[in-house]
N, C-alpha and C positions, 0 to 999 in steps of 0.2 A: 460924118462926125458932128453934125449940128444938133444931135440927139445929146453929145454930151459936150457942149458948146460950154454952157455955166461952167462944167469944172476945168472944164479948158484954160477956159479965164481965171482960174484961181490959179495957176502955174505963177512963181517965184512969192507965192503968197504962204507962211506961214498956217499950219494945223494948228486948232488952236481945242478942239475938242471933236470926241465922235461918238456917235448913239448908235444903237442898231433897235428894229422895230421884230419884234416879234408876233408869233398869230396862236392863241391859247383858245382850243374849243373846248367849251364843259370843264377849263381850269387845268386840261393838258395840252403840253407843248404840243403842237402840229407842224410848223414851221420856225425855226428859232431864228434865222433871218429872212423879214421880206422885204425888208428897206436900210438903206447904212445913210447914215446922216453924217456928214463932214460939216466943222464950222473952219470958217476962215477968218474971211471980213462978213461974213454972212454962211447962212444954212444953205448947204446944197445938198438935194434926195436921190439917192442913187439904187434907183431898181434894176433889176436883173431878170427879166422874165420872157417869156415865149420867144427864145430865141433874141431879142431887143435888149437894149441897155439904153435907159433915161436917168440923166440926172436934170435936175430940176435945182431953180433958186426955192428958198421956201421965203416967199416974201411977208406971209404971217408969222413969224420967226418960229421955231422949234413948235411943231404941234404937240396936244398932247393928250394924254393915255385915252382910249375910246374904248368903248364897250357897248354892246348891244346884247337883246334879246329877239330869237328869231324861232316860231314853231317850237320854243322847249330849249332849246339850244342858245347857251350864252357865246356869244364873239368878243374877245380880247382881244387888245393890240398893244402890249404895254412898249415903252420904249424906255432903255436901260443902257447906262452909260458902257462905252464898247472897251474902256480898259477894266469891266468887273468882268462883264461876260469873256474877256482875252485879254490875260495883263499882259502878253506879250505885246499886246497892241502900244503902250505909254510908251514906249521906244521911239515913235512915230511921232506924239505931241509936238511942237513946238520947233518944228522943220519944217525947210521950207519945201511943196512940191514944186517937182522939177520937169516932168515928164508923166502923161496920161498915154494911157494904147489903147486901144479896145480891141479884147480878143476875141476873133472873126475868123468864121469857115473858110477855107482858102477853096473850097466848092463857091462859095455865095458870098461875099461879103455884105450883105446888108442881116447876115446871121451871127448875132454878137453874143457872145457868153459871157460876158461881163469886162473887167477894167482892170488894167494892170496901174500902179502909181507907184511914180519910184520920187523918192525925196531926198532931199539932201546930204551927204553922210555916206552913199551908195548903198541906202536902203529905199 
């Protein structure tokens, strides 16, 4: 669990906003999310990849939108507030989390698919 230590530590701590990061090749969506941004008292990044799950402090606070050019091909990465891309999400603002899991192969546990968070409310 030291991989998701930061959000750890935000347990009884108030959501207070959330981003998700998305990956635009040539101006089409490719992956709509690769990163989900939580604020509390602070930015914590929460990736979900090859199996692993990192969340991260962002100690430069909220990055922001990147873009590149590579061989012909433009790389986007905008990042878009997560109650436009899921208004069901704004249910979740302004509660406090109460509980992190990380969901894990019962073959392998060091095989995470990502995080469960439950906050206050019994949501």
């Amino acid at each position: 669990m030291e991989r998701i230590k930061a959000l750890n530590e935000q347990i009884g701590k108030e959501l207070k906003d959330a981003k998700v990061e998305s990956f635009l090749l040539d101006g089409k969506l490719a992956c709509e999310i690769i990163a989900t941004y939580f604020r509390f008292d602070q930015w914590i990044r929460i990736v979900s990849t090859d199996e692993r799950t990192i969340a991260d402090v962002e100690t430069q606070g909220l990055p922001t939108r990147s873009s590149f050019y590579s061989e012909g091909q433009k790389f986007d990465y905008p990042i878009n507030s997560m109650k436009e891309q899921f208004p069901e999400f704004s249910k979740y603002l302004n509660r406090k989390l109460v509980r992190v899991s990380e969901l894990v192969s019962r073959k392998a546990e060091t095989m995470s698919f990502g995080l469960k968070l439950s906050f206050e409310g019994n949501m």
